[in-house]
VOPAGU-2260 file (C-alpha; in pm, 1 decimal, decimal comma):
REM VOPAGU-2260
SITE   aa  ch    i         X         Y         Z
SITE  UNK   A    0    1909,4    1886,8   -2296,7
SITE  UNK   A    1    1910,5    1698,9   -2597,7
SITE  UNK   A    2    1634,3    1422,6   -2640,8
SITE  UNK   A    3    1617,2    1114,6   -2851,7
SITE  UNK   A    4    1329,6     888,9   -2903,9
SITE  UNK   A    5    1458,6     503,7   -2952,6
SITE  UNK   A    6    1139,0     320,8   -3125,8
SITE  UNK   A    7    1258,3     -69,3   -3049,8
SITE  UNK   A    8    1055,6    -355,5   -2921,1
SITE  UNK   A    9    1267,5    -546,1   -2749,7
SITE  UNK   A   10    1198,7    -453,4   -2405,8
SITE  UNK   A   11    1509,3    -507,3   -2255,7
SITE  UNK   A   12    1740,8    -385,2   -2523,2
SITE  UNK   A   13    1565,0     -36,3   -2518,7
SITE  UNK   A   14    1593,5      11,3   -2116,1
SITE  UNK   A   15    1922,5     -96,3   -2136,9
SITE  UNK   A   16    1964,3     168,7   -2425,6
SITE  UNK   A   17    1742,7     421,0   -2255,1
SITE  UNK   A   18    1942,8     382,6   -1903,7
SITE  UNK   A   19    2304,4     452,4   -2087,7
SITE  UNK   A   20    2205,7     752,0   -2270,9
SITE  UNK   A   21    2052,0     925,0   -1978,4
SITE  UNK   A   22    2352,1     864,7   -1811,6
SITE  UNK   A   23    2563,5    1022,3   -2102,1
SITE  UNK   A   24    2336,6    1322,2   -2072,5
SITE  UNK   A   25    2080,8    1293,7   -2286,3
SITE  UNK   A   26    1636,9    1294,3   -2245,4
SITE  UNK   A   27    1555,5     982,4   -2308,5
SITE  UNK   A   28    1187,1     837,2   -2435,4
SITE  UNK   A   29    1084,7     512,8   -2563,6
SITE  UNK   A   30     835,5     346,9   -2800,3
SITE  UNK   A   31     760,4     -10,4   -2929,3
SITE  UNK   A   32     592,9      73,9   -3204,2
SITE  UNK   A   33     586,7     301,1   -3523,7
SITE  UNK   A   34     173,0     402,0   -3412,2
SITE  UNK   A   35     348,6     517,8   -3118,7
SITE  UNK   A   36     646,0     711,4   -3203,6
SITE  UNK   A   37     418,3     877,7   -3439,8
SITE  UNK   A   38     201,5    1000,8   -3138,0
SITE  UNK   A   39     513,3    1043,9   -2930,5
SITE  UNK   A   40     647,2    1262,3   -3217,3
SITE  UNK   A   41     371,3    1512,4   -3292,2
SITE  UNK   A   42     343,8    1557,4   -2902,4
SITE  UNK   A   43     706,7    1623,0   -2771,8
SITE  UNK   A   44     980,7    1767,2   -2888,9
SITE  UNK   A   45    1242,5    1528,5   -3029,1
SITE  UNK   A   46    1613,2    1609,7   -3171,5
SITE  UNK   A   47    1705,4    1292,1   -3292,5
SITE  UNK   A   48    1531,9     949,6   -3356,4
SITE  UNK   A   49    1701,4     575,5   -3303,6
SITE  UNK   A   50    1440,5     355,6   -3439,1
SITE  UNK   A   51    1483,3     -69,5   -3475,3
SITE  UNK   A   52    1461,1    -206,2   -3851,0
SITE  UNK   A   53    1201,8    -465,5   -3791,2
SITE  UNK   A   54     920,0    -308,6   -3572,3
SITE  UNK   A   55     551,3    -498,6   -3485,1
SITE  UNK   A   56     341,8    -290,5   -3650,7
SITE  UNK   A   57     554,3    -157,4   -3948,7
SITE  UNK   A   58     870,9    -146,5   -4011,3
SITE  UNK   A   59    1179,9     135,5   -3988,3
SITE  UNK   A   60    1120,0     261,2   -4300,9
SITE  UNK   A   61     788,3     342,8   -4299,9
SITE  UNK   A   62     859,1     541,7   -4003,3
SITE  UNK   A   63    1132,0     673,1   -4156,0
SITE  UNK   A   64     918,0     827,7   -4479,6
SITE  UNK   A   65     687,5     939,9   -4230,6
SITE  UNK   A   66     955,1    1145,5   -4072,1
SITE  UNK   A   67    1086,1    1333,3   -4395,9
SITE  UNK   A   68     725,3    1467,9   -4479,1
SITE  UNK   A   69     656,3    1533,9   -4131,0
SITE  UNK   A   70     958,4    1633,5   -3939,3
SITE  UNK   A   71    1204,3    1689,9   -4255,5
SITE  UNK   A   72    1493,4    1851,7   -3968,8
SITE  UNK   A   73    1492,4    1550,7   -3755,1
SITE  UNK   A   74    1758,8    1296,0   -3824,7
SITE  UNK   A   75    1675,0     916,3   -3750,5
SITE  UNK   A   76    1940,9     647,8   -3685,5
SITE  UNK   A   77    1875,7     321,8   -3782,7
SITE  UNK   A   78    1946,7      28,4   -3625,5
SITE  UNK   A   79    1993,1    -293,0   -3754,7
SITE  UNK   A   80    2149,9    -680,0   -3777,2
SITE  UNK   A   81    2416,9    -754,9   -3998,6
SITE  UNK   A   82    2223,6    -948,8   -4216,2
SITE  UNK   A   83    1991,6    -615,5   -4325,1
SITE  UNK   A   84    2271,7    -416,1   -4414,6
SITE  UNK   A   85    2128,0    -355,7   -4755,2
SITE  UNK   A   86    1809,6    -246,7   -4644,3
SITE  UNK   A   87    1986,0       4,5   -4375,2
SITE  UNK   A   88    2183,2     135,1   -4717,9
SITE  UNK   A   89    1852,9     179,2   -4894,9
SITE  UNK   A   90    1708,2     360,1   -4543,7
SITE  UNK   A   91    2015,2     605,0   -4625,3
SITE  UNK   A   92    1901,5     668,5   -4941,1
SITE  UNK   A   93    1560,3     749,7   -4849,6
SITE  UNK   A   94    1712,4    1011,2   -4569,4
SITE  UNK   A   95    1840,6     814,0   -4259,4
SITE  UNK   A   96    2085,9    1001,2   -4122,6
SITE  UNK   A   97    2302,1     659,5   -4018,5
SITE  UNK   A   98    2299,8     334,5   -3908,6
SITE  UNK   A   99    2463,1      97,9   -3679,9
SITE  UNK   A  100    2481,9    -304,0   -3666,7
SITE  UNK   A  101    2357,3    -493,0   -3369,4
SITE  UNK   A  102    2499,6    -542,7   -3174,3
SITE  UNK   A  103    2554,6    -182,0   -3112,8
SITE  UNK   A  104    2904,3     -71,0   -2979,5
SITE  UNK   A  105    2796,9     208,4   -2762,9
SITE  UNK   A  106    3089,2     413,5   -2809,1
SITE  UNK   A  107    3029,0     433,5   -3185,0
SITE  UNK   A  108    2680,6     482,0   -3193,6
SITE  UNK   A  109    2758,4     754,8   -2932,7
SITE  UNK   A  110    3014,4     899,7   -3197,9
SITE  UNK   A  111    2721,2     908,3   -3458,4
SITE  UNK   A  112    2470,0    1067,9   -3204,3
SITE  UNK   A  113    2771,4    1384,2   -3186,1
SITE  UNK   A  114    2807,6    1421,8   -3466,3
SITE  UNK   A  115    2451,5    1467,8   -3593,0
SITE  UNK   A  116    2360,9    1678,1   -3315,6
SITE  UNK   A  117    2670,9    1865,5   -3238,7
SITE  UNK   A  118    2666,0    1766,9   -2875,6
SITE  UNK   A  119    2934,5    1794,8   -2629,1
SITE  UNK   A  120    2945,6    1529,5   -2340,0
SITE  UNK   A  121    2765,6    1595,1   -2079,9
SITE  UNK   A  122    2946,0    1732,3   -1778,0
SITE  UNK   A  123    2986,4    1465,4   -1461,4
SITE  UNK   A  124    2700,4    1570,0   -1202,1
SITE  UNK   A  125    2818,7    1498,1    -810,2
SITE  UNK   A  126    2563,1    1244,6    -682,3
SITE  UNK   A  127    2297,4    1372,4    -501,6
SITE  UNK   A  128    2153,9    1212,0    -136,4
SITE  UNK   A  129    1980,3     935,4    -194,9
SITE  UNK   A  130    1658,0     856,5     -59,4
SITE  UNK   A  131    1449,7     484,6     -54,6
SITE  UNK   A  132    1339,8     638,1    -391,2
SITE  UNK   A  133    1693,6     633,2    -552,2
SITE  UNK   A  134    1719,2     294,4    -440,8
SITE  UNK   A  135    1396,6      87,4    -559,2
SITE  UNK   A  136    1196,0     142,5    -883,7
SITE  UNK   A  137     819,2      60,2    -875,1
SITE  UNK   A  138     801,3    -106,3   -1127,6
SITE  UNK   A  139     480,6    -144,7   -1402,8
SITE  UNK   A  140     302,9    -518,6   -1335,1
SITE  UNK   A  141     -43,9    -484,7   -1206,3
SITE  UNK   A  142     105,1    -632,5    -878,7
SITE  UNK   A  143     320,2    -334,0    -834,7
SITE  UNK   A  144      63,0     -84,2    -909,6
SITE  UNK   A  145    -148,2    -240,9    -677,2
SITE  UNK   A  146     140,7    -223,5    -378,8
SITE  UNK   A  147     218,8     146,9    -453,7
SITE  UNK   A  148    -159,8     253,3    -455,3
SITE  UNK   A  149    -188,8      68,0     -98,9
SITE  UNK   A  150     139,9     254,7       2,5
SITE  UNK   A  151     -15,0     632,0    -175,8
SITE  UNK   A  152    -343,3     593,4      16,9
SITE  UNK   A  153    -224,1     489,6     355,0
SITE  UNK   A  154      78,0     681,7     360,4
SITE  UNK   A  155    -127,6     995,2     464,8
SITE  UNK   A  156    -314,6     877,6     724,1
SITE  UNK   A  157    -230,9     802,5    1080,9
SITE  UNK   A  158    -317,5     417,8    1109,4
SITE  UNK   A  159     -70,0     155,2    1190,5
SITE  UNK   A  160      75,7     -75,9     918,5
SITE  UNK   A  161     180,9    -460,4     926,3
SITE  UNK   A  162     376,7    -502,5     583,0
SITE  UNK   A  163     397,0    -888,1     518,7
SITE  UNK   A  164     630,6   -1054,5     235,0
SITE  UNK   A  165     919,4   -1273,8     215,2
SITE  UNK   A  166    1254,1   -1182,2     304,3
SITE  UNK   A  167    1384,0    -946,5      40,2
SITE  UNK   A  168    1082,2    -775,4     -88,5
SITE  UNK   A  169    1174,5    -458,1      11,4
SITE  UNK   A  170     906,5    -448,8     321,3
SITE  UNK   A  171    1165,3    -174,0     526,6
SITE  UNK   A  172    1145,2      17,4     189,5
SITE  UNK   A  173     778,7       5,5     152,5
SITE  UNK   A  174     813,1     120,5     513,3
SITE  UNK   A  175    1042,5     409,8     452,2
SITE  UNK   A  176     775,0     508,5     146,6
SITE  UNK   A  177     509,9     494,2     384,1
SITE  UNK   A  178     711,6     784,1     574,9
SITE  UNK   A  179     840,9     977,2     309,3
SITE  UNK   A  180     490,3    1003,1     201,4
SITE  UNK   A  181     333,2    1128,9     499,3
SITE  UNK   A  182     294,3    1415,4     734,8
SITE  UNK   A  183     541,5    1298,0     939,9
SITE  UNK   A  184     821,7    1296,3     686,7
SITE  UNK   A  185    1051,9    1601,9     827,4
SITE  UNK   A  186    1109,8    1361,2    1141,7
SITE  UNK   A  187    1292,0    1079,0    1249,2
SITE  UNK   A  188    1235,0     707,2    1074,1
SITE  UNK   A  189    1369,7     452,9    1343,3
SITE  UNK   A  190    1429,0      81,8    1198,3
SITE  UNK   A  191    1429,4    -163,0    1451,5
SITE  UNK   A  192    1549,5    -548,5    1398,3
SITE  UNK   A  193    1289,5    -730,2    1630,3
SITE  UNK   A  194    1493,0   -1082,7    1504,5
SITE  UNK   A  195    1858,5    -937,4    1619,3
SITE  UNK   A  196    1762,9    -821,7    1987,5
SITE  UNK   A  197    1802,7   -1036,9    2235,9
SITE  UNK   A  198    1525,3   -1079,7    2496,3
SITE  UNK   A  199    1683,3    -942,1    2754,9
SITE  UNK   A  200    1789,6    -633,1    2586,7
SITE  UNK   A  201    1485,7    -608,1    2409,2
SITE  UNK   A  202    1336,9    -355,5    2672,3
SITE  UNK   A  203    1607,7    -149,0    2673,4
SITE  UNK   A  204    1613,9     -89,2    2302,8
SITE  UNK   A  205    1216,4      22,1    2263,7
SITE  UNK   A  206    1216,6     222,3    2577,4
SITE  UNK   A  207    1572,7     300,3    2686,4
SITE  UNK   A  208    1766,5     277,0    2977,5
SITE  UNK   A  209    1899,2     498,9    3313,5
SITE  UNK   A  210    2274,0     431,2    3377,5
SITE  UNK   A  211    2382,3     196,1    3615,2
SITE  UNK   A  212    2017,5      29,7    3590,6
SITE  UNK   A  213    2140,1    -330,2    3523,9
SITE  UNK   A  214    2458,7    -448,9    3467,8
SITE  UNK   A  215    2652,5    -320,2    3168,9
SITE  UNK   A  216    2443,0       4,0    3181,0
SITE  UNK   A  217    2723,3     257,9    3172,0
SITE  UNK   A  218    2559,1     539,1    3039,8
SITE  UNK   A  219    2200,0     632,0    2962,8
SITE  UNK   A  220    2037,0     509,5    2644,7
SITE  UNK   A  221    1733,3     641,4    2474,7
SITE  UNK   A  222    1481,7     370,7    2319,9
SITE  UNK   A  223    1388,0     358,4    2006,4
SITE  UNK   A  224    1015,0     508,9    2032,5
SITE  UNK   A  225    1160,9     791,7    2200,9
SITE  UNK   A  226    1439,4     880,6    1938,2
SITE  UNK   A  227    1114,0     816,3    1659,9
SITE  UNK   A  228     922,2    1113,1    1831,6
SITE  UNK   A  229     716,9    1268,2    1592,1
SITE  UNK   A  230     793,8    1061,1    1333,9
SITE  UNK   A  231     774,7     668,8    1231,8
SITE  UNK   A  232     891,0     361,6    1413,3
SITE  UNK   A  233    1000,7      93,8    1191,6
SITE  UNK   A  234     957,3    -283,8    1367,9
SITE  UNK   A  235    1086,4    -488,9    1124,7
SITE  UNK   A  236    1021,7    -929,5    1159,9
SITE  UNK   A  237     788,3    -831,8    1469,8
SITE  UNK   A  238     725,6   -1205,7    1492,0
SITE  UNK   A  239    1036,9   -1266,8    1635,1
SITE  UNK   A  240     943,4   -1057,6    1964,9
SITE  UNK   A  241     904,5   -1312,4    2242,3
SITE  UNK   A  242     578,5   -1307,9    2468,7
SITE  UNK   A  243     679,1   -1133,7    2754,6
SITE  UNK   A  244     833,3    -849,9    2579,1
SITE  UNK   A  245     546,2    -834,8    2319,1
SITE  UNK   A  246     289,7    -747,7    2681,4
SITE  UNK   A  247     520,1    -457,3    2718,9
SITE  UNK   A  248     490,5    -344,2    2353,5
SITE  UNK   A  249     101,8    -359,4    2323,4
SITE  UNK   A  250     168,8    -158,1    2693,6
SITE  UNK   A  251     311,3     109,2    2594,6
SITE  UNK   A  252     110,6     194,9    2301,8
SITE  UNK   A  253    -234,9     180,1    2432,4
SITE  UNK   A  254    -107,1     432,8    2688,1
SITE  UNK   A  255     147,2     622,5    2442,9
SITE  UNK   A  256     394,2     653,3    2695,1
SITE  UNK   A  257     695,5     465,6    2775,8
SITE  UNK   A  258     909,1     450,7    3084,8
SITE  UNK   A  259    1282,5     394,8    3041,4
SITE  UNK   A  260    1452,9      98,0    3275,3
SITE  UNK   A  261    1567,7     230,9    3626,0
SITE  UNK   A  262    1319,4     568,0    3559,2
SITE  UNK   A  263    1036,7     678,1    3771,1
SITE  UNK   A  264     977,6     932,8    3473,0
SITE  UNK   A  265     724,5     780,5    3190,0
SITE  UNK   A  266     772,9     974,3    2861,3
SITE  UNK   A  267     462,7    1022,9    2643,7
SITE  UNK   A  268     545,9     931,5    2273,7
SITE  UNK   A  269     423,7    1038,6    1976,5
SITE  UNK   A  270     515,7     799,3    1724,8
SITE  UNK   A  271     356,6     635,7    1401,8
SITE  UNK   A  272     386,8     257,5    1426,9
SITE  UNK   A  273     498,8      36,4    1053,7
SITE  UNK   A  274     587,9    -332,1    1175,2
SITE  UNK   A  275     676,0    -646,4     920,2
SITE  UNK   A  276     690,4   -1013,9     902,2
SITE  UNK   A  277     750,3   -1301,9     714,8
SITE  UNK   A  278     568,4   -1495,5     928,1
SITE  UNK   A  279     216,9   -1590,2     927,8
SITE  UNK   A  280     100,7   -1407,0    1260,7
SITE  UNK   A  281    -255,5   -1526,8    1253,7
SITE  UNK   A  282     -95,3   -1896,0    1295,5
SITE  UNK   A  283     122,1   -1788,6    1568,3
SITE  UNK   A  284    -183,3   -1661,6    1721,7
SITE  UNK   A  285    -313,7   -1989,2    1668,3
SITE  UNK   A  286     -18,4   -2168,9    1907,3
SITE  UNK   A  287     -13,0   -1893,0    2122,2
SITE  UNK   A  288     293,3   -1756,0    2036,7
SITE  UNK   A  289     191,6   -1423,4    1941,3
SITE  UNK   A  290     -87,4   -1206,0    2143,8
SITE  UNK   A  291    -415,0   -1161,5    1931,9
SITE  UNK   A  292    -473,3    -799,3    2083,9
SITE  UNK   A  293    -138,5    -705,6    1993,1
SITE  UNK   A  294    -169,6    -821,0    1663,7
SITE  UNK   A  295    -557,0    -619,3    1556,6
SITE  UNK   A  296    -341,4    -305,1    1742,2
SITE  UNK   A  297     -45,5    -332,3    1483,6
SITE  UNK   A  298    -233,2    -414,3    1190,2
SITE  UNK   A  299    -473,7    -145,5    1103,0
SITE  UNK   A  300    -403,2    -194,4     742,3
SITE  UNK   A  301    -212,8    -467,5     578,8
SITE  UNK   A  302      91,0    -385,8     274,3
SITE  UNK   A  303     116,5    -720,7     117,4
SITE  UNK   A  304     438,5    -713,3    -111,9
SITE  UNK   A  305     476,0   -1038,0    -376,7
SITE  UNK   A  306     789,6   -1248,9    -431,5
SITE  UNK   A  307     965,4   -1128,4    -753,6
SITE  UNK   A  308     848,3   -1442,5    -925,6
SITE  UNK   A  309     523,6   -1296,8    -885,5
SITE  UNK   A  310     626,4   -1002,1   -1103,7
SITE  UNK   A  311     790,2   -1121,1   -1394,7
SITE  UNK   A  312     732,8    -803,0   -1608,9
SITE  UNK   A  313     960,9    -645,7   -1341,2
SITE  UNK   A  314    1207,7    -817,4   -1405,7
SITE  UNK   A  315    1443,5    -636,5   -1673,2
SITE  UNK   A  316    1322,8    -271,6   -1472,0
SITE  UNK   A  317    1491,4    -437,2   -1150,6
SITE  UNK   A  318    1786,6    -607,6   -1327,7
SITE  UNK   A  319    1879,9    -239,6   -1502,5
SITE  UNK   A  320    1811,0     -74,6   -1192,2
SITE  UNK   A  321    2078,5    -246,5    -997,9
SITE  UNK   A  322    2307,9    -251,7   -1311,3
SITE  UNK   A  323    2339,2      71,0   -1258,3
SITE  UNK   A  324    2380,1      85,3    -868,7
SITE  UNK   A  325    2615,5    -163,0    -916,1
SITE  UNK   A  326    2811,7      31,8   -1196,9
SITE  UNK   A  327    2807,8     316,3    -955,7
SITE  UNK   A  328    2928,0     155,1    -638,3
SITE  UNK   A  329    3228,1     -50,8    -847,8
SITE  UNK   A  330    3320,3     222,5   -1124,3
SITE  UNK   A  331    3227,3      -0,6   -1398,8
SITE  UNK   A  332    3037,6      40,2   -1753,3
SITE  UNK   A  333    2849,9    -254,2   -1805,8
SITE  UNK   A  334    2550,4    -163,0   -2022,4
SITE  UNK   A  335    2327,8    -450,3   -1991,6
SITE  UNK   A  336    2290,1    -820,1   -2017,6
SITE  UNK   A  337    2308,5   -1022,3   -2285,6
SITE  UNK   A  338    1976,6   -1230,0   -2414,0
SITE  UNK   A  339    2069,0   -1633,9   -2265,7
SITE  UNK   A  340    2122,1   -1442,4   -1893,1
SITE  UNK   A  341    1782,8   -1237,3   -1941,9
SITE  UNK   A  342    1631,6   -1583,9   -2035,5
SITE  UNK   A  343    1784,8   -1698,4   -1727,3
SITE  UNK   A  344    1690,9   -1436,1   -1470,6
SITE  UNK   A  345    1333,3   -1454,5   -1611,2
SITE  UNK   A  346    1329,9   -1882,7   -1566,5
SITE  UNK   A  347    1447,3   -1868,4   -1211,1
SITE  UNK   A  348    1268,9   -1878,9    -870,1
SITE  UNK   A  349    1461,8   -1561,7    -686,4
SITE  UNK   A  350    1402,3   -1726,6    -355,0
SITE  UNK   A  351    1568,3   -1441,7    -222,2
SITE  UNK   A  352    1365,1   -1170,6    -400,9
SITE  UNK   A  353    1503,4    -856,9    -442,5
SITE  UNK   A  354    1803,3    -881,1    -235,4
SITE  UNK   A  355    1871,2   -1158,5    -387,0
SITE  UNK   A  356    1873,1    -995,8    -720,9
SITE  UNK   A  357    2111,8    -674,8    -661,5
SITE  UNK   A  358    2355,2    -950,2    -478,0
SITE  UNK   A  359    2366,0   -1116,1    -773,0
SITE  UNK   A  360    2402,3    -795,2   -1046,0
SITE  UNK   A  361    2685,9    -671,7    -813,4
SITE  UNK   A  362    2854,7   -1013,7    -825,0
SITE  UNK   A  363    2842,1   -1047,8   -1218,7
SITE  UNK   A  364    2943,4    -665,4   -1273,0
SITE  UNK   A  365    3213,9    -724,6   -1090,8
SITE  UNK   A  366    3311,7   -1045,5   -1301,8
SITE  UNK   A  367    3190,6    -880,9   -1601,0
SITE  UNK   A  368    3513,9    -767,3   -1839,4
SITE  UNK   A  369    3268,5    -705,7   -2175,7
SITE  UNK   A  370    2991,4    -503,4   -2218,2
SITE  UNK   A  371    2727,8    -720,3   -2157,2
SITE  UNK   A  372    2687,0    -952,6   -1844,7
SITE  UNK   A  373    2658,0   -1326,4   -1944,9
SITE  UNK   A  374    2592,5   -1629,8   -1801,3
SITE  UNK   A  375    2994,3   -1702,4   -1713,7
SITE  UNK   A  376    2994,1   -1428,8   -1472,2
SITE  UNK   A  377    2658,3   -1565,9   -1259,8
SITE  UNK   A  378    2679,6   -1752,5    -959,7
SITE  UNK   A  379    2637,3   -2105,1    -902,8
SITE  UNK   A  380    2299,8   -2028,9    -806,2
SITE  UNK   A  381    2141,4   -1924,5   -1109,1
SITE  UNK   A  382    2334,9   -2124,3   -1350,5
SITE  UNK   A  383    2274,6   -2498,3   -1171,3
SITE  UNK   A  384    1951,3   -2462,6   -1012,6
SITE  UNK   A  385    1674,9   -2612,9   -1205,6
SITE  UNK   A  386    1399,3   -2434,6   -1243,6
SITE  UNK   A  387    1115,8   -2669,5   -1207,9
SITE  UNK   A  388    1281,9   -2746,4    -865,5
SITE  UNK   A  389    1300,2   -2393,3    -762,6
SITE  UNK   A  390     929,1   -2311,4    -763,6
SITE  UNK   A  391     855,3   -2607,3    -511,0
SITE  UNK   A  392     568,1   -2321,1    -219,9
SITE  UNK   A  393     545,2   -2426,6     132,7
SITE  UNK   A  394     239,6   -2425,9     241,2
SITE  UNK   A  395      93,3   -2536,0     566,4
SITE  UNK   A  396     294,1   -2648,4     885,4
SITE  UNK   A  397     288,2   -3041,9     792,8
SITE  UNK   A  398     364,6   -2952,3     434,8
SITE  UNK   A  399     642,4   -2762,3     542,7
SITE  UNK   A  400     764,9   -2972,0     788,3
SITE  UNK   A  401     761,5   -3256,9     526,9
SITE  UNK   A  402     934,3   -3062,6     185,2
SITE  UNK   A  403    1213,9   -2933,1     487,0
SITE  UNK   A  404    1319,9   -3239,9     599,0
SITE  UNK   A  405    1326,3   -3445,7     302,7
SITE  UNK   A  406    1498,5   -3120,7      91,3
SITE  UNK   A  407    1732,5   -3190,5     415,4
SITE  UNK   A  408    1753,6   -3565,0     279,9
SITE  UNK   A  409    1819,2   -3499,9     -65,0
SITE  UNK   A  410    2098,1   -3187,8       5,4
SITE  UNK   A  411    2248,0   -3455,1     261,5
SITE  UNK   A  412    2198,5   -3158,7     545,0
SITE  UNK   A  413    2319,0   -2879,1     349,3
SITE  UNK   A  414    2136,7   -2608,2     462,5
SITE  UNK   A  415    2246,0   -2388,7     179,0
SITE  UNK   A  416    2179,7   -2627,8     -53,1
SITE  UNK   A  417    1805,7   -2711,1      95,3
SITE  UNK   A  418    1723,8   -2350,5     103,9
SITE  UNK   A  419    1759,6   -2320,7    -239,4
SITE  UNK   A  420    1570,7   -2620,2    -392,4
SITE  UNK   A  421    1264,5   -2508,3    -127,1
SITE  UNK   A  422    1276,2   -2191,5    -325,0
SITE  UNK   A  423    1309,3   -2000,0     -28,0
SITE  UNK   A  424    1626,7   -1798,6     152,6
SITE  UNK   A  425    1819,3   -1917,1     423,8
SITE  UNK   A  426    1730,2   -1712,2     668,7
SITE  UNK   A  427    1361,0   -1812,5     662,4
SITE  UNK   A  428    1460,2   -2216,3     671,2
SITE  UNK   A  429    1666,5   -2090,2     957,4
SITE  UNK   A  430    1340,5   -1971,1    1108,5
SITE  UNK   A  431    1145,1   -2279,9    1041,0
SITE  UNK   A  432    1441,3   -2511,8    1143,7
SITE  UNK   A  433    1360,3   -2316,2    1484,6
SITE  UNK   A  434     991,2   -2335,1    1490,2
SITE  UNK   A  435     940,9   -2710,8    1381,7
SITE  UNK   A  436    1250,6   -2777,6    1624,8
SITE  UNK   A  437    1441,6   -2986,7    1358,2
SITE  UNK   A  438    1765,4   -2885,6    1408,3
């Protein structure tokens, strides 16, 4: 495989460069400065180098005289604005192999890359099965290191998780990390949606059910803990669980058994237990509307995952990331976003986190008929909500009681509309509309 090394600081542009190449075929590496090219040069093995004009610490063609006395067979490609087209002329003359204007038509500089190298296109792979892995990227803010090293040294132990984090962190994926990670990988992960069970049903769906047990059982149903056997059950907004059903849950797993409705037979389960909530748990302890012992059994460690504001660094990792999901899923070639909607994306709230996000990619891909997503093909979302009023944190019960209703006020009920200038996502103003009892 043939491998470039782009030397570029502008973040963005280079991941956006680095994620189209690899998808043409090509090995892909990255530095932001001439220092480290250098060491990334004398280390690897490079075939061809794309390197910025104006660089931190030197410039292009420093690196570029560098190159000739060092690596005389490796051809370098500069890149640069329309304005420095002299100086790229005088970087031919001192042995560039190229150059190419910014902004860079892809196709072309792809042309140039062929033709140096003598590469033919890379032949279309068939996608492989994707696991949580294909899905997410870590990311590289201390935040996110600190998440994944919580995730790497629980994963192999036994003990049962409570991941907490606003809706659309990823807490089922931190979840389905925690599994893939572990000894119990090779079985089953079950994912059950405590919020979308009714009460009454809510028995039936841990533990199962016998036909003809109550009415509209018309065939036998296995729970949830018993199809996770071996493996890891997945409880996702546990909060939601109402009283009564949560005495059954702490039940069955101090005894590790469950008995299916309308069975005299209790099955012993072997199951690892991950629940999550957006709630705080230790204040519904507080008004007794979660059970204390339940809670110490389900949280033997504690995954906290930040809001994406949190992680700002993230960011353009995230936004490329779904750019390329999205490309995938709608059989487009967008190849990044231009620099007013990366100003944008870093200036807003994300109420909605990382759901939020790949919604919103998908959406402007869709839109998008040029190479670059721009601000024209956001939604209303982004593009009207200011973002001093975005960043408004609830806080305690009478602060959030307060900021709801009068964002209520203000959005003259418009839920929608409220959510957003709370800086939170529907579903969770839903959730306190419920709990404060102001609907």
């Amino acid at each position: 495989m043939v491998s470039i090394l782009i030397v570029e600081d502008d973040i963005t542009f280079s991941l956006m460069l680095t994620t189209w190449l690899g998808k043409k075929g090509f090995s892909v590496s990255s530095s932001s400065t001439v220092a480290d090219a250098k060491r990334k040069l004398e280390g690897e093995t490079v075939d061809l180098v794309l390197s910025d004009l104006r660089l931190p610490d030197s410039d292009g063609i420093d690196l570029l005289r560098w190159l000739k006395k060092a690596f005389p067979s490796v051809p370098l490609i500069m890149m640069t604005s329309y304005a420095e087209i002299q100086t790229a002329v005088q970087a031919m003359k001192l042995g560039a192999a190229d150059y190419i204007a910014k902004p860079l038509n892809p196709e072309d500089l792809l042309g140039k890359i062929r033709e140096l190298i003598a590469v033919e296109e890379a032949p279309v792979s068939p996608m492989p099965a994707t696991s949580t892995s294909d899905l997410y990227i870590e990311g590289q803010s201390q935040a996110a290191r600190l998440l994944y090293e919580h995730v790497r040294l629980v994963a192999p132990t036994d003990m049962s998780v409570l991941v907490t984090g606003a809706s659309g962190t990823g807490k089922e994926y931190i979840a389905r990390r925690i599994h893939e990670q572990s000894s119990r990988s090779k079985a089953p992960f079950i994912a059950v949606d405590c919020g979308a069970i009714p009460k009454e049903l809510a028995a039936s769906e841990f533990f199962g059910h016998m036909k003809g047990s109550f009415t509209g059982a018309i065939d036998n149903k296995t729970g949830a803990f018993v199809a996770a056997q071996g493996g890891t059950i997945f409880l996702d907004e546990i909060g939601n669980l109402t009283y009564e059903v949560q005495v059954q849950l702490l039940r069955a797993l101090q005894e590790r058994k469950v008995k299916p409705i309308g069975s005299n037979q209790e099955i012993a389960i072997n199951v690892r237990l991950i629940s999550a909530t957006n709630e705080n748990l230790r204040q519904a302890i507080d008004k007794g509307d979660f059970r204390e012992d339940l809670y110490h059994r389900i949280n033997e460690f504690t995954i906290r995952i930040p809001d994406l504001r949190e992680r700002k660094e993230d960011l353009p990792l995230f936004a490329n990331h779904f750019l390329d999901l999205a490309n995938t899923e709608l059989q487009k070639n967008i190849i990044g976003f231009d620099a007013e909607t990366m100003r944008l994306f870093q200036s807003y709230s994300w109420p909605g986190n990382l759901r939020q996000m790949k919604n919103v990619i998908r959406y402007a891909t869709l839109l998008a008929t040029g190479r670059y997503i721009t601000r024209k093909e956001l939604p209303e979302e982004l593009t009207e909500m200011e973002p001093a009023r975005a960043n408004i944190q609830l806080r305690n019960e009478d602060y959030e009681r307060e900021m709801i209703q009068k964002a209520l006020r203000e959005c003259d009920n418009n839920k929608t509309r409220a959510a957003r200038l709370l800086g939170i996502d529907r579903k969770t103003l839903y959730n306190k509309l419920r709990i404060y009892q102001l609907e």
